[in-house]
DONUTI-834022 format. One record per residue (C-alpha): residue in three letters; x negated, y, z negated. Coordinates in steps of 0.001 Angstrom, whole numbers, padded with zeros to 6 digits, always signed. Layout:
N
alaXYZ;...
END
This chain:
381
unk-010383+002128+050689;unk-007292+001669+048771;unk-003480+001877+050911;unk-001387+004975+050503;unk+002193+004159+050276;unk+004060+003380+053055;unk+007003+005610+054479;unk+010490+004380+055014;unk+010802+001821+057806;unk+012192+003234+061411;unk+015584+001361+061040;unk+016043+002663+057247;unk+015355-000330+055322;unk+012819-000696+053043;unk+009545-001198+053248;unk+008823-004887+052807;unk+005336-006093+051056;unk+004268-009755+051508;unk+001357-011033+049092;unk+000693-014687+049085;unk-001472-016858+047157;unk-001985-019907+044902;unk-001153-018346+041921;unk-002449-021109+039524;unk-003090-020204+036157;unk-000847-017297+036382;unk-002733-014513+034526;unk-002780-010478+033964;unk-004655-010100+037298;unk-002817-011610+039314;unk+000645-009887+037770;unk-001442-006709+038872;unk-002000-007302+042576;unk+001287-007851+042444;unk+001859-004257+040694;unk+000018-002414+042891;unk+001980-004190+045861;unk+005073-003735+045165;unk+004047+000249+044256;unk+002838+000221+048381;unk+006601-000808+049577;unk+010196-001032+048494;unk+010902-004685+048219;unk+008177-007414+047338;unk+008140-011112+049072;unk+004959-013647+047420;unk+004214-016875+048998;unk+003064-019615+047056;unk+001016-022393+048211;unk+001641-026011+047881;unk-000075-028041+045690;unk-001188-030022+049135;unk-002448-026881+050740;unk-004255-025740+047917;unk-005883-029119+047723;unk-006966-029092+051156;unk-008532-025519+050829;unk-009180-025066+047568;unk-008998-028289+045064;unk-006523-029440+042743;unk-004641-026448+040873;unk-004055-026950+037482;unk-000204-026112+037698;unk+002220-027917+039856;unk+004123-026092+042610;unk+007378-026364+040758;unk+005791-024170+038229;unk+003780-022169+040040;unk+006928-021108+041944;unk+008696-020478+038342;unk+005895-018368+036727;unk+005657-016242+040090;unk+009496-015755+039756;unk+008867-014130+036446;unk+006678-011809+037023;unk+008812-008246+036801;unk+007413-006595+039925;unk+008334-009602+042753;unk+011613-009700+043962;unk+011275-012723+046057;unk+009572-015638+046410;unk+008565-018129+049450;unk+007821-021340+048713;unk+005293-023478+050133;unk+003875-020579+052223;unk+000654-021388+054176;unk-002418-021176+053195;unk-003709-018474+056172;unk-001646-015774+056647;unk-000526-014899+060140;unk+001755-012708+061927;unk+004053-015280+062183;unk+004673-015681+058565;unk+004828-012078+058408;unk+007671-011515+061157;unk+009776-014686+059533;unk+010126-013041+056414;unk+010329-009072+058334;unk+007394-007955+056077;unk+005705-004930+057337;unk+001933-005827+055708;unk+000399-007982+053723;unk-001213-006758+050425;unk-004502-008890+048933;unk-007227-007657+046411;unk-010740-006549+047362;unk-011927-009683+046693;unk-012579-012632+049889;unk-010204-015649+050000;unk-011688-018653+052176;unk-010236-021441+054112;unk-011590-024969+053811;unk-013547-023778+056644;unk-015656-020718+055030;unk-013438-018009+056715;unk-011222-015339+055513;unk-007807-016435+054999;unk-006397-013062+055987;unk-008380-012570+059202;unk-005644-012741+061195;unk-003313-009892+059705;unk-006608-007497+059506;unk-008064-007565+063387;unk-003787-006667+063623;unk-003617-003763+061124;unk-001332-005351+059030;unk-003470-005779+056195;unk-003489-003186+052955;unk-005708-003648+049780;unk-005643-003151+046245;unk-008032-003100+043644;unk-008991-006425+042139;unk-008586-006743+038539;unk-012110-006759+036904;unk-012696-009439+033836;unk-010455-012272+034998;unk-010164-015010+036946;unk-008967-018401+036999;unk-012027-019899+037705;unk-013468-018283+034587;unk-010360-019401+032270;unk-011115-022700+033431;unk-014871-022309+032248;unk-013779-021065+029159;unk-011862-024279+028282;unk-014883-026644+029806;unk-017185-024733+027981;unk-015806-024852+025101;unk-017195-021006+023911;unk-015644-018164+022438;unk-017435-015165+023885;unk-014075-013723+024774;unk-012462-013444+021500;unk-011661-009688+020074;unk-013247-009652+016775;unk-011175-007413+014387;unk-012656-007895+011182;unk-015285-006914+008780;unk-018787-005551+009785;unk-020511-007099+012525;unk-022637-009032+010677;unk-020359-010822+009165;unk-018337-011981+012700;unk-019280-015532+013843;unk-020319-015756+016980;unk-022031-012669+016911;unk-024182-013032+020063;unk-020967-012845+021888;unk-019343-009894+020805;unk-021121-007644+023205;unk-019407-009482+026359;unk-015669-009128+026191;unk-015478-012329+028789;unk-017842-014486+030417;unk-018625-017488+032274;unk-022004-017159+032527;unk-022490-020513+034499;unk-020880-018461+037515;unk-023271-016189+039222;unk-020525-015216+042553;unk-019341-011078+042257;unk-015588-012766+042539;unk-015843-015942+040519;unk-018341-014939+037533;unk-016869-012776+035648;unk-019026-009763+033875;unk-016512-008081+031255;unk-012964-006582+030960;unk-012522-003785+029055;unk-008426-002609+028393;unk-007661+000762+028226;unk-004135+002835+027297;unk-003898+003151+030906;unk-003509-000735+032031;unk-000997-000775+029491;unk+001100+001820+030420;unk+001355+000534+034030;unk+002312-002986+032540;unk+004726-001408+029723;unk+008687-000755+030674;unk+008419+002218+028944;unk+012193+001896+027816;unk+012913+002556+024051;unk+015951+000145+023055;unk+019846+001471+023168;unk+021565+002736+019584;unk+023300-000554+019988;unk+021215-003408+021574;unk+020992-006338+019674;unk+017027-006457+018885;unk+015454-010161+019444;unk+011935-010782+018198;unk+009624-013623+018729;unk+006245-014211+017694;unk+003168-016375+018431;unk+000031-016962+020833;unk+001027-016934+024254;unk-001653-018059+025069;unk-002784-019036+028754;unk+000549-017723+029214;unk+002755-020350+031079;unk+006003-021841+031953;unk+006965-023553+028393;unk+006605-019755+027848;unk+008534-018525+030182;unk+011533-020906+029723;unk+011537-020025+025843;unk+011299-016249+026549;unk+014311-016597+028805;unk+016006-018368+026604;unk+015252-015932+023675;unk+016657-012867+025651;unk+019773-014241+025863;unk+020013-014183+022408;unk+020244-010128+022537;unk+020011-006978+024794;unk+016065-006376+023879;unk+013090-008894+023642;unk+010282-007998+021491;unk+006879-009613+020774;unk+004804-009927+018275;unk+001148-010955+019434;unk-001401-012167+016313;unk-004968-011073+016739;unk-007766-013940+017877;unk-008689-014118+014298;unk-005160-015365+013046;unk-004307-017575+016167;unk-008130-019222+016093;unk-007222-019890+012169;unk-004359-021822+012751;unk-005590-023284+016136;unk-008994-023617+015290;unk-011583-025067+018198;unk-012399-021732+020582;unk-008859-020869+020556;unk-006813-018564+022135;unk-008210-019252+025160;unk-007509-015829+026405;unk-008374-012444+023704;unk-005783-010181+022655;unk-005489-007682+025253;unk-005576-010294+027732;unk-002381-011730+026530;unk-000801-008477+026054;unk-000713-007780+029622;unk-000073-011445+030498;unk+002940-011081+028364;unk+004264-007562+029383;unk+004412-008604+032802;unk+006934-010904+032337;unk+010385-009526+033554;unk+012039-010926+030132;unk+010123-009535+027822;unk+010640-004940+026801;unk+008009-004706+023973;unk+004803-006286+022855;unk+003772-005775+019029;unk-000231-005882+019470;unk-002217-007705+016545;unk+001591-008608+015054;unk+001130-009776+011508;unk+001617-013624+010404;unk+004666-013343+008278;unk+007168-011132+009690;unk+007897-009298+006551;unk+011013-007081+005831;unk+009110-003991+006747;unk+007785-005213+010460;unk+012175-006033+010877;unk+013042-002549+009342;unk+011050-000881+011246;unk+012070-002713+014869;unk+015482-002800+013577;unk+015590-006357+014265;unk+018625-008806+014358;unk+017530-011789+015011;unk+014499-013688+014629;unk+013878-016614+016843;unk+011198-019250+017258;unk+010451-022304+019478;unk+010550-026200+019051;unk+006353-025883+017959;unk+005499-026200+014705;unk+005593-023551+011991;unk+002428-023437+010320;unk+002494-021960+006191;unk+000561-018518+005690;unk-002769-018044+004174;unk-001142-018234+000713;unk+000839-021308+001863;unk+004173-019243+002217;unk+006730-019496+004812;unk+005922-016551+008052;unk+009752-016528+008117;unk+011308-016606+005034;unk+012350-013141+004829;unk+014540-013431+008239;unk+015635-016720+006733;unk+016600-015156+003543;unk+018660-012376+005546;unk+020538-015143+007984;unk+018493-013324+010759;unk+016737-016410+012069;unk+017540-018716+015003;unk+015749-021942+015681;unk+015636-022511+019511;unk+014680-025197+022630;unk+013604-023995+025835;unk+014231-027220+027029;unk+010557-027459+027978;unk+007862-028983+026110;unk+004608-027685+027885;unk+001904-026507+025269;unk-001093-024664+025713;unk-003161-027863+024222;unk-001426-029721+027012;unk-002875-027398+030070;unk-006134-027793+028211;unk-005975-031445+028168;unk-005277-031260+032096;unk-008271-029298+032363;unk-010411-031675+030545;unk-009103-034888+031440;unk-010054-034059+035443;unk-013203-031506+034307;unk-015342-033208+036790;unk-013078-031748+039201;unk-012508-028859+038380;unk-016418-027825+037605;unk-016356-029241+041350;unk-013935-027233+042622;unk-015384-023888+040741;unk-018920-024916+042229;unk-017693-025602+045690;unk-016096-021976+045658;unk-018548-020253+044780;unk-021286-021964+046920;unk-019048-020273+049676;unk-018506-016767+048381;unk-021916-016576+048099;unk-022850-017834+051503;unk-020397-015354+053085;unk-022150-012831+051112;unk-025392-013906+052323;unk-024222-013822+055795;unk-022179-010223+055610;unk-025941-008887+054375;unk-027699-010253+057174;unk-025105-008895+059308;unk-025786-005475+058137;unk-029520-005410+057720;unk-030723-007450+061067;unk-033932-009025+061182;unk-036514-009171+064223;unk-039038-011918+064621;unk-038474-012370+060319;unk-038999-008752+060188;unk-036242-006915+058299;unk-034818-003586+060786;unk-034118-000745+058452;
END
């Protein structure tokens, strides 16, 4: 059952929500746990694991704690964060940092032991849920780089039968090597909804100076982050331009993006810097797409530019109006480069995905025969 929102503390503070976990991979889903959280209380505390907790537990993450902690930060619905928090919540933790519950998805989280992280906080009532968000994990972005497939890509051209990869079409996103309810992944479907509880829903002021950027964003991640902070300070409202899988896999190539469209829409409008998205942005930002946004300034990144279709420059029109700023974020991280850390340690990785599931699945196993008993091998009904 989902939690109702909490009243006003006894002493007149604020309802404090703690959420912990590793955050690795920082993606759309977890950005919504953290959402629906913060919508249960008044002020939201996260604890992050360390990268030697989440070793002992879990397996190597794929993002250091320094950036873990950063990309957590960033997200527009936490308002603090605790770092190196431990790995099973208790109401210890909770009283150190005065938080009333603790909020965690629908979803099991297990110790290095097989049992439930949160154990503690539930037999104590101080444990709330919200939905989990179907279609994502990081165990399944993971499989998506090993694998090497590009089931998840939005197609958004031309009649089916001329899409490659048309077998794959049907399912949105899916590891199909994963067979646990929590780790394998079945579909995700946006809707108009999601993206109105992700959106700001604030229209820019007569006079804001308008920033845009354009790009990817995909596996959205700290060299990200740094450059969209960066970028804001440029003006009083960030705006970004998305390109469609098509466009990004053409001048990527290989099975990227790694994550579709709509996955990096929400990944991207949760991030506390960013007060538009432009969804399926065009290539060249042309005079009309500025127009139109009333842009001032366009701004792009130390990566390279690559030409258009025709060979032209995307940004010679802001260059011809003095309306475009190169920038450095000061960090270099690149989507190719968290791939590469995937598949320089795959073994263990597909070891650490196998090694979690094998237990999801045997708590499952063990949560059925708790509720359908057997006698002498004979199944009670």
């Amino acid at each position: 059952m989902m939690a109702q929102l909490s009243p006003k503390r006894a002493d007149g503070k604020g309802v404090r929500v703690w959420c912990d976990g590793c955050y690795d991979m920082v993606h759309f889903g977890h950005a919504n746990q953290l959402r629906q959280a913060k919508a249960m209380g008044d002020r939201l505390i996260v604890g992050v694991h360390s990268d030697a907790e989440i070793t002992r537990h879990k397996g190597p993450p794929v993002f250091n704690e320094e950036e873990r902690y950063k990309m957590v930060s960033a997200i527009k619905w936490v308002d603090e964060v605790v770092r190196d928090a431990p790995y099973i919540t208790t109401l210890e933790t909770l009283d150190k940092y005065d938080c009333d519950f603790c909020v965690h998805g629908d979803d099991i989280t297990l110790d290095a032991d097989g049992h439930d992280t949160y154990r503690y906080v539930k037999e104590n009532g101080r444990y709330k849920e919200c939905q989990r968000t179907a279609g994502v994990s990081t165990t399944d972005l993971v499989g998506r780089m090993l694998l090497l497939t590009k089931a998840h890509h939005r197609q958004s051209r031309g009649p089916v039968d001329d899409l490659p990869d048309r077998e794959h079409t049907e399912n949105i996103s899916r590891d199909s090597s994963t067979h646990s309810p929590w780790t394998g992944i079945s579909q995700f479907l946006p809707t108009t909804q999601k993206i109105i509880q992700f959106a700001e829903g604030k229209e820019p002021k007569p006079n804001d100076r308008i920033v845009y950027v354009a790009g990817a964003f995909d596996l959205f991640h700290v060299g990200h982050i740094d450059f969209l902070e960066k970028a804001s300070k440029e003006g009083d409202y960030l705006i970004v331009g998305l390109h469609t899988d098509v466009v990004v896999n053409k001048y990527r190539s290989y099975n990227y993006p790694i994550m579709n469209l709509h996955e990096r829409v929400l990944s991207v409008l949760a991030c506390k810097y960013v007060n538009e998205v432009v969804i399926g942005a065009p290539y060249s930002v042309k005079s009309d797409l500025m127009n139109h946004f009333k842009v001032d300034v366009v701004i792009h990144g130390h990566t390279d530019i690559h030409p258009d279709a025709d060979g032209s420059d995307p940004y010679a029109e802001p260059k011809r109006l003095g309306k475009f700023k190169a920038i450095k974020s000061g960090n270099d991280l690149s989507t190719f480069d968290i791939v590469d850390r995937i598949i320089a340690n795959s073994m263990q990785f597909r070891l650490r995905n196998k090694n979690k599931e094998k237990k999801e699945i045997d708590l499952i196993k063990k949560l059925q025969q708790q509720e359908n008993p057997t006698k002498n091998g004979v199944q009670i009904d």
